[in-house]
N, C-alpha and C positions, 0 to 999 in steps of 0.2 A: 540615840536621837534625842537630843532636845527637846523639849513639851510647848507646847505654846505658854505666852505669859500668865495666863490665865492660872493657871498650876503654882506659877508660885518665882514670885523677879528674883532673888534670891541664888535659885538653885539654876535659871537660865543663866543670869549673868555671872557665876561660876563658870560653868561648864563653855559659856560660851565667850566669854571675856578672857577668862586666865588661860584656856587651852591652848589657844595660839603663840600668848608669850611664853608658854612651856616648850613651845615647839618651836620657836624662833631661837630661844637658848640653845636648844636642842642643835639646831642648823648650825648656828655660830659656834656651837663645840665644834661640831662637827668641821667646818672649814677649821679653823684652828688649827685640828690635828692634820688635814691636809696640806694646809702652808708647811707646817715642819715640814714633812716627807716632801714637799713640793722644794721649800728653800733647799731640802739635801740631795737636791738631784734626783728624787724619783721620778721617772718621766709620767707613769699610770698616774701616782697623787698630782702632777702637774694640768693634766687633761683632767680629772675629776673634779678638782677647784676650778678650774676655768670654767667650767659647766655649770658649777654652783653658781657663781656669778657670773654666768650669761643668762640663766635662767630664772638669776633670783629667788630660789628656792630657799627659803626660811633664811633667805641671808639678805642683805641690798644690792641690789642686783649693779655692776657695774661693767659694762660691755669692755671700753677701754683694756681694763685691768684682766679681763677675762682674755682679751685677744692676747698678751705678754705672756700671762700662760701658757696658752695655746703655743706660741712661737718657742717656748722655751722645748717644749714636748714634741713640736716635729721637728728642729733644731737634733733631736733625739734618735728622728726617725721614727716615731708612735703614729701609725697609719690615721687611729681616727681622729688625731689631733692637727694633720694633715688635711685630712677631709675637712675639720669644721673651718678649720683657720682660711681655707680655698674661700668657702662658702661665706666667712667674711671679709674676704676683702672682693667676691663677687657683689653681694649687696652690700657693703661701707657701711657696715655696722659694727663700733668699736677701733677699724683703723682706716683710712681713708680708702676709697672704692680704685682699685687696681684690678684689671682685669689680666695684665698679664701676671701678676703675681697670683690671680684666684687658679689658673690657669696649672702654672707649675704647680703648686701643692694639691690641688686637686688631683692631677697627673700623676704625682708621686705618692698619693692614696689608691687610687685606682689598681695602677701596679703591682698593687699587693695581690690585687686581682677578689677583692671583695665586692658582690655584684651590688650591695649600697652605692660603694663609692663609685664602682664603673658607670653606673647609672647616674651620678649627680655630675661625674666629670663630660657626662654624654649632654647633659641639659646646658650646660654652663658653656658646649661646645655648639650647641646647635642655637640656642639663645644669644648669642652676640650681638653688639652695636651691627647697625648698620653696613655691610661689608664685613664684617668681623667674624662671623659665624666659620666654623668649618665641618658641613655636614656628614661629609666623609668620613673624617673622626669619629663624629658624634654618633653613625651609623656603629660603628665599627664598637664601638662601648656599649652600644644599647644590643648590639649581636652579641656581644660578649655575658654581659649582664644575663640577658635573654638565655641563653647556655645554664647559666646555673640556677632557674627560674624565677628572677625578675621579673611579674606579668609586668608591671608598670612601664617597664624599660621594654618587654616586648611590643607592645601598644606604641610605644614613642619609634618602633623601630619601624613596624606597619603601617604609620604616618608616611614616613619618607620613602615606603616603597612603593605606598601608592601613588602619590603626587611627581615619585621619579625625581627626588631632592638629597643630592649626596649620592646617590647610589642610584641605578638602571634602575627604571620603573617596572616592577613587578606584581602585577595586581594579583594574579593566582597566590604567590608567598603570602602578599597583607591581607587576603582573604583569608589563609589559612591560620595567621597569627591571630587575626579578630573571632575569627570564629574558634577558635579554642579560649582565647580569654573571655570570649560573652561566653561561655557556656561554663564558666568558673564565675560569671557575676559580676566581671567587672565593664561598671558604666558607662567608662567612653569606650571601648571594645562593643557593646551594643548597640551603641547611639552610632559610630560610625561602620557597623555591619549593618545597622537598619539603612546607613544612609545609602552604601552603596547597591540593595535592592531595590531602595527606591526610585534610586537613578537607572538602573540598570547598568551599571558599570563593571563589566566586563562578566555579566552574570545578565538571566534574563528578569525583568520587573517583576515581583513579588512584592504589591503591596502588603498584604496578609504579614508575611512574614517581618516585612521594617514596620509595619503597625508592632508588634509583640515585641520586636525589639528597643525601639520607641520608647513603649510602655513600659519593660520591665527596666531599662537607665533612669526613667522619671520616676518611677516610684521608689528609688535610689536619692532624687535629691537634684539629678543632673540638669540645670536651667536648660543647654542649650536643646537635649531631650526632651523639656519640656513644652519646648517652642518647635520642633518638629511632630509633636506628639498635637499640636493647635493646629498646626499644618494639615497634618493628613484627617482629622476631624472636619477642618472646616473647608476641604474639599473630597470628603468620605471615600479617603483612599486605605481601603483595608480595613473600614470600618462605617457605620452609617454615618450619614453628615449630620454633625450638631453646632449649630454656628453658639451657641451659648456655652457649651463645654470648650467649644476652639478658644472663643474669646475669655475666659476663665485660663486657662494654660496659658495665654500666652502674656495674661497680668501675671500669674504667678512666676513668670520666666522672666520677664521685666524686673519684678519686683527684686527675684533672685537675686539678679544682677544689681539693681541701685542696692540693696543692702549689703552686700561683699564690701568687707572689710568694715560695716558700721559698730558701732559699741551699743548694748542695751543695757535696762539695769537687770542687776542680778541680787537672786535671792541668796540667803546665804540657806545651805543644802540642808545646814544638822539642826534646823529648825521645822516644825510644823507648817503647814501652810494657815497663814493670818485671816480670819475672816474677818469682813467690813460691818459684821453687827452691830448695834449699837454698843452691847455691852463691852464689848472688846474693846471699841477703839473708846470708849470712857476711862476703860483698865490701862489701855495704853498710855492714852494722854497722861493719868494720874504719872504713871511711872515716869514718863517721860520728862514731865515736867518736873520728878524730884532725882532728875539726871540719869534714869539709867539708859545704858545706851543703847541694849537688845531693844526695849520699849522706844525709841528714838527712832531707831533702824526700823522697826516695822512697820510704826504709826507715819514713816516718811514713804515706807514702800506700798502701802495701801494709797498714798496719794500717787505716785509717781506712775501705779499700776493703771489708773483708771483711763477708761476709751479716751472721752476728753478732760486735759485738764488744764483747767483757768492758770492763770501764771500766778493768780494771789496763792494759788495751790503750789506751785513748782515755787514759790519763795518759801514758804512751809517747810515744804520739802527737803529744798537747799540744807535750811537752817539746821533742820532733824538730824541732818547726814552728817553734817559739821560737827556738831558738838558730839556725835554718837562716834563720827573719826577720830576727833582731838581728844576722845577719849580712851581711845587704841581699838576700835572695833575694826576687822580690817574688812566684811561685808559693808561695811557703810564708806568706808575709804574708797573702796574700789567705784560703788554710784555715784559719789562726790565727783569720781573722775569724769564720769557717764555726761553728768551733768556741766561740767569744763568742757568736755569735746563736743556736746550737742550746743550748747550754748543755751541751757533751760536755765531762766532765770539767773544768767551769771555772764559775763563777757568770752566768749570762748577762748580757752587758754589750752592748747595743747600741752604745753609745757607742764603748769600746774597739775594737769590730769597724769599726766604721767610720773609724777614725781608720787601723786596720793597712790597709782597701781604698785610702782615699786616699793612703798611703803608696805598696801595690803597683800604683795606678794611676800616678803619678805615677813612677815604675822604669818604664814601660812596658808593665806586663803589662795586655795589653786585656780580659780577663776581667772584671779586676777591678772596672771602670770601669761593666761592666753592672750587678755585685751591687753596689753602689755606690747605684747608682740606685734598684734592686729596695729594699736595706734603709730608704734616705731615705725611701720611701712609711710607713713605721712607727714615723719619729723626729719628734719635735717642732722647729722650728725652733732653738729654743736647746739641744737638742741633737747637732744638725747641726753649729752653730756650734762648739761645745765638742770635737768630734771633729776638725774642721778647724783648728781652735789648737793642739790638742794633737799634729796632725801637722809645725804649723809649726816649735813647740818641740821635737820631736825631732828634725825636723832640724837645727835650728840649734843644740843644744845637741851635735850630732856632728859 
């Protein structure tokens, strides 16, 4: 772990500057020897370089180049190289969005009969455009899945037999299915066994009991548990009425929901936590101001952190992250981007933000790699593309 700067700028910005580009070396060896084995026909090294660059992991991450991979490796017949390549041209990420092509290789994963893939080809069959779903299938993957214990896939099976979608409506089976995965912990398994005592569906009303089950999916995290959990509060069903705890659950079930998919900033982990004493952010500034970039990075994340802050602060800020990215920090790369996608003090540029993630995911910072992902759900494919060139050119033009 890292020491705060306080200890001494020196020995952080070693550990914390050069480690990453030891490990991006590392990464880019590493593809290296997977291209050879990949250019001589191994199908396994074909699917494990794709991965590297779809993932961006200590490499630049390039979806496109990753999908050719992919194609090369189920071309082969390599089941999971089937699976992913399905699941890209389901979401059009790296080759244009094809639904009947997600379809076949999904299909031709499944096959194999791994209940991952029966379960992804059961979502990709019951998720369709408009008309295009076929629930029947996708029952029939999620029984199968379900077989070799797939809770997730049993859950998604116990949906459609209770609603009577694709398959006879069978409420006693989905009851049975929900009640053995909420009693293994899993969240919508609870949230919709509490739902149906509440209703009394095809069981008699036990608020008591969808109260506990309610409660034990939200203390999980599960928004819309959240929001039935306000429910039965703020009409004290299976529990005394508290219109103040209702109204609290069902901000926090709101809020759930508008933050899904947002970016915050992040700290970087192998550091101490910074405090805003005076002495510190003096020590910072000094550093910061004779360029180092741990000191840049912090004394910008003590501003960015505060409840409110002034925009003369978020221009601070900006600046700190900047000079602390272009100096290869890749914790300060990734809030650079924070700050593109929010639009704090900068024009919002998804693009640019996404070009600074696959920068700091490719340094090694694994944060990055997830907000990464989180922001491609909101980019177009040619602008995906365009963030991924313009990381290629910056490093090659350094």
């Amino acid at each position: 772990m890292i020491r705060t700067l306080r200890l001494g700028w020196v020995l952080a910005l070693l550990l914390a500057v050069l480690a990453p580009t030891v490990q991006a070396q590392g990464g880019a060896g590493e593809a290296q020897q997977l291209r050879q084995a990949a250019e001589a026909g191994d199908a396994q090294a074909q699917y494990q370089l794709a991965i590297l660059l779809h993932e961006g992991n200590e490499v630049l991450q390039d979806f496109s180049e990753a999908a050719k991979w992919l194609q090369r490796a189920a071309d082969q017949g390599l089941p999971e190289a089937e699976n992913r390549l399905g699941q890209m041209y389901h979401s059009g990420i790296g080759v244009a969005k094809d639904r009947a092509q997600a379809l076949i290789w999904l299909s031709k994963a499944a096959a194999e009969g791994n209940e991952n893939f029966l379960y992804d080809y059961g979502l990709a069959l019951e998720h369709g455009a408009s008309g295009d779903a076929d629930l029947a299938l996708a029952a029939n993957q999620y029984g199968k899945a379900m077989d070799k214990g797939h809770v997730d896939a049993a859950v998604s099976l116990a949906v459609l037999l209770q609603a009577g979608r694709g398959v006879p409506q069978d409420l006693a089976m989905a009851l049975s299915i929900y009640q053995q995965a909420a009693n293994a912990g899993h969240a919508r398994a609870q949230n919709n066994l509490g739902l149906i005592y509440a209703r009394g569906e095809g069981v008699e009303v036990d608020h008591d009991l969808a109260f506990r089950l309610f409660k034990a999916a939200a203390d999980q995290g599960l928004a819309v548990a959240k929001s039935n959990l306000s429910t039965m509060y703020g009409n004290g069903f299976g529990v005394d009425f508290d219109d103040d705890l209702s109204a609290e659950l069902a901000k926090e079930a709101a809020r759930a929901g508008s933050e899904s998919g947002k970016l915050h900033p992040v700290y970087d982990p192998r550091l101490l936590p910074v405090e805003a004493d005076e002495l510190t952010v003096k020590q910072l500034t000094t550093g910061a101001k004779s360029g180092d970039p741990v000191a840049q990075f912090q004394l910008a994340w003590l501003l960015v952190s505060k409840t409110d802050v002034a925009f003369e602060q978020l221009q601070q800020a900006e600046a700190l992250f900047r000079a602390s990215a272009e100096a290869g920090y890749a914790p300060a790369m990734a809030n650079l981007a924070v700050m593109y996608v929010e639009g704090w003090a900068l024009p919002q540029d998804y693009v640019l933000a996404q070009m600074w993630l696959v920068l700091a995911g490719a340094s090694g910072f694994a944060p990055a790699r997830d907000m990464n992902f989180t922001l491609a759900t909101r980019m177009t494919q040619a602008q995906i593309a365009m963030a991924q060139t313009m990381a290629k050119q910056r490093v090659s033009s350094n």
